[in-house]
C-alpha positions as CSV (number, residue, x, y, z in Angstrom):
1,X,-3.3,-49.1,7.3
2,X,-1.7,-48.4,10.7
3,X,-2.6,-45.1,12.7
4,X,1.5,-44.3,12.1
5,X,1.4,-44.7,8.2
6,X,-2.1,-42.7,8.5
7,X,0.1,-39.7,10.0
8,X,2.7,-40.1,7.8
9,X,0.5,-40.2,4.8
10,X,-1.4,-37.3,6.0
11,X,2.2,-35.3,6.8
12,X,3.6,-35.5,3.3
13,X,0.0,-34.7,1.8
14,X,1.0,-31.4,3.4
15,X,4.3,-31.2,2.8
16,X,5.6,-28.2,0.7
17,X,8.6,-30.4,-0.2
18,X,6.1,-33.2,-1.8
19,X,3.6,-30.6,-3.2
20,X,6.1,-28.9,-5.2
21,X,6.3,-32.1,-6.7
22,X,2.9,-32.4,-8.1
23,X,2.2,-32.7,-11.5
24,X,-0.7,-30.1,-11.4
25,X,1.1,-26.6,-11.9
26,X,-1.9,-25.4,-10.0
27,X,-0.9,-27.4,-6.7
28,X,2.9,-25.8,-7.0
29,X,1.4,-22.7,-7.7
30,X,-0.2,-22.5,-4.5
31,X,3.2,-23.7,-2.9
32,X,4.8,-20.6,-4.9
33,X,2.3,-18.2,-3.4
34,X,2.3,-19.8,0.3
35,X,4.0,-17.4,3.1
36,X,4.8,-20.8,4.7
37,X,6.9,-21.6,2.1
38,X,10.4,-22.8,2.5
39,X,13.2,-20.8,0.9
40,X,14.3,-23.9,-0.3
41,X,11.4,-25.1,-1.9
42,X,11.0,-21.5,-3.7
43,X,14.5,-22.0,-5.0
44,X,12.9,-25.3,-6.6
45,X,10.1,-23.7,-7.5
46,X,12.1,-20.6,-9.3
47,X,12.9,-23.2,-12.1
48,X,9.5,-24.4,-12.7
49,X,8.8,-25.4,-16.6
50,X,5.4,-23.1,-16.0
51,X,5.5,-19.5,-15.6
52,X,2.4,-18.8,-13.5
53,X,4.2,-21.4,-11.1
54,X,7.3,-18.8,-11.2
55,X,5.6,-15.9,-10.8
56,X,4.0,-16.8,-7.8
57,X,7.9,-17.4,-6.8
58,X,8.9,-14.2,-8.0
59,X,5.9,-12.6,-5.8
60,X,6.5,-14.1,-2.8
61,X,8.5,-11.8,0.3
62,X,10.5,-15.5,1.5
63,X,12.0,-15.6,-2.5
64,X,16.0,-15.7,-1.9
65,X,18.0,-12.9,-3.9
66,X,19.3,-15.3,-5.8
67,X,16.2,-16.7,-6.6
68,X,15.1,-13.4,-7.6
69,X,18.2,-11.7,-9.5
70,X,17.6,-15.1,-11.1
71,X,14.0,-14.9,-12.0
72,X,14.3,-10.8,-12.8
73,X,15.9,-12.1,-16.2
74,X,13.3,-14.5,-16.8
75,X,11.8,-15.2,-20.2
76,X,8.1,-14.9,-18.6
77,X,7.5,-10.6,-18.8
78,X,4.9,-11.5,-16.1
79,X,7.1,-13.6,-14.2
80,X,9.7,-10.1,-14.0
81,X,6.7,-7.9,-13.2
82,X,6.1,-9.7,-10.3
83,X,9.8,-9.5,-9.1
84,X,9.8,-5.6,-9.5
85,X,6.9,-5.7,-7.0
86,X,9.2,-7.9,-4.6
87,X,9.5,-6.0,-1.7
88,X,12.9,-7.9,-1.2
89,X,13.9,-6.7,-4.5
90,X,17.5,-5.8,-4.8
91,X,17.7,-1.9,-6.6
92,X,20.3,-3.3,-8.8
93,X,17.4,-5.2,-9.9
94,X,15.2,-2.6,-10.3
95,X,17.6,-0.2,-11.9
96,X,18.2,-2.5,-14.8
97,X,13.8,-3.6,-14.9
98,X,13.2,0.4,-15.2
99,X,14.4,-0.2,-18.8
100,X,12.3,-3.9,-19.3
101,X,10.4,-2.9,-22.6
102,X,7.7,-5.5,-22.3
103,X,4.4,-4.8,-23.7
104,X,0.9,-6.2,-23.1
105,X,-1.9,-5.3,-25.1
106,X,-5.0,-3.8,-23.2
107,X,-7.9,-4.8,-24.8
108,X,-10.3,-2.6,-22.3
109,X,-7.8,0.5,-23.6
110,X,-6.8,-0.6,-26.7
111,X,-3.3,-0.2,-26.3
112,X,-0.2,-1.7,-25.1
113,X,1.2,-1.4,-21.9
114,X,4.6,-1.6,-20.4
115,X,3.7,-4.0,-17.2
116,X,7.5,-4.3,-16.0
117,X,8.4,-1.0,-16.0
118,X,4.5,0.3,-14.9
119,X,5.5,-2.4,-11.9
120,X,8.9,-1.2,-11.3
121,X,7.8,2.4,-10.6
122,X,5.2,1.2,-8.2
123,X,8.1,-1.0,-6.2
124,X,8.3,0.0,-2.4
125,X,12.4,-0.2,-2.6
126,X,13.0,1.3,-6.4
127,X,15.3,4.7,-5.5
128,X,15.0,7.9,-6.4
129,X,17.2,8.2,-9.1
130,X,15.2,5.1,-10.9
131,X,12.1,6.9,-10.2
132,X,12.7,9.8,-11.4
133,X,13.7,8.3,-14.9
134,X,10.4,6.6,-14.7
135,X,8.6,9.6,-14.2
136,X,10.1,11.0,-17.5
137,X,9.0,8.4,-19.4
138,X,7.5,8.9,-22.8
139,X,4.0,6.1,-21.7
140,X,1.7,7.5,-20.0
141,X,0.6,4.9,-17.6
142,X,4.3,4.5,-16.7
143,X,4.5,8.1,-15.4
144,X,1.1,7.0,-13.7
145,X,2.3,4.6,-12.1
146,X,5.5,6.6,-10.7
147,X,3.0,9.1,-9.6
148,X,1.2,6.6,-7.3
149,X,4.6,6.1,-5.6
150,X,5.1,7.5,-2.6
151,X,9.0,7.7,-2.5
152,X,8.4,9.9,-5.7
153,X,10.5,13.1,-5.4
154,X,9.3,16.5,-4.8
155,X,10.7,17.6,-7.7
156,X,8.9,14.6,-10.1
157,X,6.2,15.6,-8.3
158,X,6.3,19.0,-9.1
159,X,6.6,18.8,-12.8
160,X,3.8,16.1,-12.7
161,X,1.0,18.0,-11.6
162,X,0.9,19.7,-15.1
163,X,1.5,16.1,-16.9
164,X,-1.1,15.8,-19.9
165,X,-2.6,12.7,-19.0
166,X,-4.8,13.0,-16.0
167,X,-4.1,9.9,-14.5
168,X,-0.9,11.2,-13.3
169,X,-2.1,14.2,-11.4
170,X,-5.1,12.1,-9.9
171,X,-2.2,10.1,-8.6
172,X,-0.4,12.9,-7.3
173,X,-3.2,13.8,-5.7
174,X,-3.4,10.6,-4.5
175,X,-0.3,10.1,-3.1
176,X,0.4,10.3,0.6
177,X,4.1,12.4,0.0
178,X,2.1,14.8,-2.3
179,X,3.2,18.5,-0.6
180,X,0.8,20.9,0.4
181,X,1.2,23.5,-1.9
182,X,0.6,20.6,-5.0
183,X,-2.7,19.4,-3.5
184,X,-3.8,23.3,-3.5
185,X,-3.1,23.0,-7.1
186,X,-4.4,20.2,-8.1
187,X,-8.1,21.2,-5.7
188,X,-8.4,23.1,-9.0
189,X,-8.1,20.8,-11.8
190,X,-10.2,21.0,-15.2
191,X,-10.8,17.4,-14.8
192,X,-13.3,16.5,-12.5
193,X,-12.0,13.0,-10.7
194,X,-8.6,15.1,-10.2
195,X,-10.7,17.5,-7.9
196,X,-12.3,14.3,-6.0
197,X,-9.0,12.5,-5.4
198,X,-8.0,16.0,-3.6
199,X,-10.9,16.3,-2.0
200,X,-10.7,13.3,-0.4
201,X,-6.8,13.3,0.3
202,X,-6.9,13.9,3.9
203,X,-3.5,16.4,3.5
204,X,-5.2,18.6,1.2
205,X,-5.5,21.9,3.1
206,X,-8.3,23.7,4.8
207,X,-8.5,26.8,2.4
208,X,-8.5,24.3,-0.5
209,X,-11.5,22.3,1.3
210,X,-13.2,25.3,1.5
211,X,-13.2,26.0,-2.2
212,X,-13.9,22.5,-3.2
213,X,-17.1,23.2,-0.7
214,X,-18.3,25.3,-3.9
215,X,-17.3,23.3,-6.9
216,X,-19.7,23.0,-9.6
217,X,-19.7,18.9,-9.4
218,X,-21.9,17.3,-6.4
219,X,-19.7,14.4,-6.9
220,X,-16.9,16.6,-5.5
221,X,-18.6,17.6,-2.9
222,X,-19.5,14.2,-1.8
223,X,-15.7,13.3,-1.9
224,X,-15.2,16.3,0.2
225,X,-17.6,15.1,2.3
226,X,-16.1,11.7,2.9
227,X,-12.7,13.6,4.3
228,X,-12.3,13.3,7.6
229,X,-9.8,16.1,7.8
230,X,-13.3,18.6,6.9
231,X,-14.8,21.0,9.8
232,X,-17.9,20.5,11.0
233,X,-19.1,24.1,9.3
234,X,-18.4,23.1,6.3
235,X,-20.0,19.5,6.9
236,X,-23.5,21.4,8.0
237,X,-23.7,23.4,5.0
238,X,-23.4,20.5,2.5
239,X,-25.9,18.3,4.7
240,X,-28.4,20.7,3.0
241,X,-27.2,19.8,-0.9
242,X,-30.1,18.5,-3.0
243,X,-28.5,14.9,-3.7
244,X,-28.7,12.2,-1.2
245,X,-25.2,10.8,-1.7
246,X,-23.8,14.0,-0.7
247,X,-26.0,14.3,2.6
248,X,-25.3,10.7,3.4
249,X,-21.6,11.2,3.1
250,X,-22.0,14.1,5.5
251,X,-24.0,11.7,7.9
252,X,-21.4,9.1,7.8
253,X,-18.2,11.8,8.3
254,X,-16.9,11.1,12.1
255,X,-16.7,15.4,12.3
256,X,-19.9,15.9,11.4
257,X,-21.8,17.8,14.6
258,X,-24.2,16.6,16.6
259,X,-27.1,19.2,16.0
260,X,-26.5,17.9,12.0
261,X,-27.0,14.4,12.7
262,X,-30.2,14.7,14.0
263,X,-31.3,16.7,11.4
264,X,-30.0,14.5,8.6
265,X,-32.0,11.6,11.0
266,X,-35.1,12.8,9.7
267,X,-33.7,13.1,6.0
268,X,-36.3,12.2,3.4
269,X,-34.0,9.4,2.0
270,X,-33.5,6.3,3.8
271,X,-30.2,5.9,3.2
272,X,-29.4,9.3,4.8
273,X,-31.3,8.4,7.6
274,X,-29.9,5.1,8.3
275,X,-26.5,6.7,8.4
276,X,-27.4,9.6,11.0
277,X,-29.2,7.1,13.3
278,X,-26.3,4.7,13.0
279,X,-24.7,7.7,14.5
280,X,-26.7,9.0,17.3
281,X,-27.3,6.0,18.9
């Protein structure tokens, strides 16, 4: 074989054109998923006879509109997941996936679950409006997932931190856009991973840090300890709490003082110790 057959051989064995040729769904899959991608070729692609090859298309940021307005009507509930979570997403699109009532069973929570609309609330260009529908809806994961969302209104947001389920509020608490006042209310939750989540939320403020200092839970306290929004007071009185995984969060928190560090140095659990001196050095 000649050294230019060689290089052409070797060009089209890396051609997306070629490869979204292949008769292994698993090679135009990867074509589907590549940033590299043409548009083109994703247009091709779009039409695949496998969904898993379309989904990928559906995924991917390059994905024309039209290969997406396309694709949100697809047969594949997976396939029009993955175009909700599009960041190129049109919010036509979304409005009308907001209402997609495919369901998936869960077999680790024994129930079904609405992954189009659960992906549509979670979608970085899904408008307020179609939000706040989704955070009214009657499944509670949906309402979860609208809670994770940071374009979430204030006033969702605001009727959410009482929401039954406790998945929503530990999303709220979660969530970057969550107001003040709403992490003070949720720092007092019945349940105790909702107090975590605030604990650790780096917006939550100091008066609510300060009460969390003395919640019941030590695994509280070592999500308090882990926020690096936390004064160093507060981070030398829990570098005296009786479990190690508090003390070593304490050890590894950038506020932590000096004078604390080299206390904790000498902890009698190694993996304290090995934090402080990673510290002091």
């Amino acid at each position: 074989m000649s050294e230019q057959s060689a290089e052409k051989k070797e060009k089209n064995g890396n051609d997306p054109e070629e490869l979204a040729r292949a008769w292994d769904w698993h090679v135009r899959r990867k074509v589907a998923w590549s940033a590299e991608t043409p548009e083109k070729v994703l247009d091709q692609l779009s039409r695949d006879g496998v969904q898993w090859v379309r989904e990928a298309v559906a995924g991917n940021a390059r994905a024309s509109p039209q290969a997406l307005t396309r694709l949100a009507e697809d047969s594949s509930g997976y396939v029009r997941a993955a175009v909700a979570l599009n960041s190129r997403a049109a919010e036509e699109i979304l409005e009308m996936l907001a209402a997609d009532e495919m369901v998936d069973y869960d077999s680790t929570l024994h129930k079904n679950r609405y992954l189009v609309k659960e992906a549509t609330a979670k979608s970085p260009r899904v408008n307020s409006r179609t939000l706040a529908y989704l955070a009214r809806d009657a499944d509670d994961h949906v309402r979860a997932a609208a809670a994770s969302n940071p374009l979430l209104p204030v006033e969702s947001m605001s009727r959410m931190v009482k929401d039954i389920f406790w998945e929503v509020r530990n999303n709220i608490a979660k969530n970057p856009s969550t107001p003040e006042d709403l992490l003070v209310y949720l720092s007092a939750d019945r349940i105790m991973d909702v107090r975590m989540t605030a604990a650790q939320n780096p917006r939550t403020p100091a008066q609510s840090l300060a009460a969390l200092a003395a919640d019941k839970s030590w695994e509280v306290k070592e999500a308090l300890a882990r926020n690096a929004s936390l004064d160093g007071r507060t981070l030398d009185e829990l570098s005296g709490h009786w479990s190690w995984m508090v003390r070593a969060a304490v050890a590894e928190n950038p506020n932590t003082p000096v004078e604390t560090l080299k206390r904790l140095a000498g902890d009698q659990d190694q993996s304290v110790q090995k934090a402080a001196r990673g510290r002091t050095r």
